[in-house]
N, C-alpha and C positions, 0 to 999 in steps of 0.2 A: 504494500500500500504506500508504502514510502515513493517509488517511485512516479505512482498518480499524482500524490501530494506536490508533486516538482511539476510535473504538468501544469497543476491547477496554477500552482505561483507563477509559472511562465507565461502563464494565460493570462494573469492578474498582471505581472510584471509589465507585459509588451502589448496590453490591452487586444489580445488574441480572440476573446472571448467575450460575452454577453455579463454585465458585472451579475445577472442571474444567475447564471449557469454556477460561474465561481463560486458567489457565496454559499448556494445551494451544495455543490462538490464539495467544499470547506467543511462544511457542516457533516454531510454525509460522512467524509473521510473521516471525521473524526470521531464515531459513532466505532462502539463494536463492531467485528463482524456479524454477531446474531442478530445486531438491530441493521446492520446496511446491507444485508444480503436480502431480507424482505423489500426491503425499499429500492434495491436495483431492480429487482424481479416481477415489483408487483406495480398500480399503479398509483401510486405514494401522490397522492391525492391529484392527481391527473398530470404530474410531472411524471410518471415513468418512463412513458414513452419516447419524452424529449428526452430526459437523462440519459437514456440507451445510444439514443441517436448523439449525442455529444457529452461521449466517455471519454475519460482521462486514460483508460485502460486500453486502449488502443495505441497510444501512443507510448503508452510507458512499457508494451510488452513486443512494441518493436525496438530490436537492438541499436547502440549509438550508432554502427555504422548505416542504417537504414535511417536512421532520423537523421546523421547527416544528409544522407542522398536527398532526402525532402527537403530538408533545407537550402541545399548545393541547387533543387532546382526551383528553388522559389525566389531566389532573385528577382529585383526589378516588382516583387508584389509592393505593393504599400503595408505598412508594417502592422493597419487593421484586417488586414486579409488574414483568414484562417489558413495554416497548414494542416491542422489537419480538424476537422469540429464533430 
């Protein structure tokens, strides 16, 4: 989880992301597992859906050198463009 957590702050850092999304991830993240595995899974009060679709977990279970490659080809974005959402 640690490394979602780096996501999220990336996202927070370089305004990657919906300041929603963040604080909602924020929070999640910091929840046990027995309470954030319901709430990925389920529809945690009509955010599941969206939480699924812009997972931190995605990003953090591709290896540095694959988040280089996304990053190596996002040059030239503007820096509120998602790599990955």
């Amino acid at each position: 989880m640690k490394a979602a957590r780096t996501v999220v702050a990336r996202w927070a850092n370089e305004g990657l992301c919906s300041a929603d999304y963040i604080d909602r991830w924020q929070a999640w993240l910091a929840l046990p597992l027995q309470q954030l595995a319901p709430l990925m899974c389920g529809d945690a009060e009509g955010w599941g859906p969206a939480m699924r679709q812009n997972s931190p977990f995605a990003a953090a279970a591709m290896g540095p050198n694959i988040r280089q490659s996304v990053e190596d080809g996002s040059k030239g974005l503007s820096r509120k463009t998602p790599l990955i959402s």
